[in-house]
N, C-alpha and C positions, 0 to 999 in steps of 0.2 A: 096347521098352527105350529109353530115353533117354541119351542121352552124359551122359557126367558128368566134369568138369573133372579135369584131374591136379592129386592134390593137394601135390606138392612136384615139383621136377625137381633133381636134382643131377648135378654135373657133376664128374670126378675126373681130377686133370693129374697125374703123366701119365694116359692114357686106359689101364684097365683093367678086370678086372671083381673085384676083391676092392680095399678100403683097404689097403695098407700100407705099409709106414715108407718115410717122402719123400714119397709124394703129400700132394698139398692137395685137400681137397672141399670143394667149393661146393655147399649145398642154398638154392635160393629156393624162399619160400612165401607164401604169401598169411596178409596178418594175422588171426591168433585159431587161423589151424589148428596140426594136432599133426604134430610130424616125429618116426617112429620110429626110433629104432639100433638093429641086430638083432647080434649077436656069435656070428660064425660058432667054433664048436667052441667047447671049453673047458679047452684046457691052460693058456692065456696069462690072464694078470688086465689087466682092462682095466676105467678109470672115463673118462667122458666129464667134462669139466670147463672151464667159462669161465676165457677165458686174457684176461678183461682185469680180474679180483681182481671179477667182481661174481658172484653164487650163482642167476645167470640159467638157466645147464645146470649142471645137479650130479646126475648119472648115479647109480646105485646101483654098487658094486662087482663085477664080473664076474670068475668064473674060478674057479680051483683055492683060491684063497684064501677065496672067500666059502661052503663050506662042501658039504654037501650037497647045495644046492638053488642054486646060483649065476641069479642072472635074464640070460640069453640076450638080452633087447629093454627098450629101455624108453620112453618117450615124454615130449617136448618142446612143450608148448605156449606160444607165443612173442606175443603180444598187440599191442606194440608196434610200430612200424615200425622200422628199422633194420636194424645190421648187427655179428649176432654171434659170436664168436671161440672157438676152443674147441679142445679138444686134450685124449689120453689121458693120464690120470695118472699111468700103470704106464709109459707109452712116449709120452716126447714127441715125438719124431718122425712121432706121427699128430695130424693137425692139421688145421682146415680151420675155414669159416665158413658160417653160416646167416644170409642177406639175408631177411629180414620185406617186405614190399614192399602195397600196398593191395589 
């Protein structure tokens, strides 16, 4: 077997093990890779969404609202280098940023 590089590392203030309201997350990744958002249960509706007006993260709708089949995960592929901002649409209090890095 051969190691194979982590492909994102995030980091959540305060230090916990679920996102929720008040923390900030921080995920760095390396440019061209994909970061997945996984949406733990499904009572709450939750869209992932760029909070600086650009349609860079624009999530699918999660939750009781999106119907029968709500999507649980979904994935971000981020090209550029930088450093991007983002926050749920249903609850702005979850918020955090994805740093792009070479």
């Amino acid at each position: 077997l051969q190691a194979q590089e982590r492909p994102a590392a995030c980091r959540l203030e305060p230090a916990g093990e679920v996102f929720s309201p008040g923390a900030s997350l921080t995920c760095t990744i390396r440019q061209g890779s994909t970061l997945f958002f996984h949406m733990i249960g499904t009572q709450l509706n939750h869209q992932i969404l760029s909070s600086d007006g650009s349609d860079r993260i624009s999530g699918p709708i999660s939750g009781p609202i999106a119907g029968e089949h709500p999507v649980i995960s979904f994935g971000v592929q981020l090209n550029s280098l930088g450093t991007y901002p983002f926050y749920d649409g249903f609850n702005h209090a979850l918020s955090g940023q994805i740093i792009v890095i070479p």
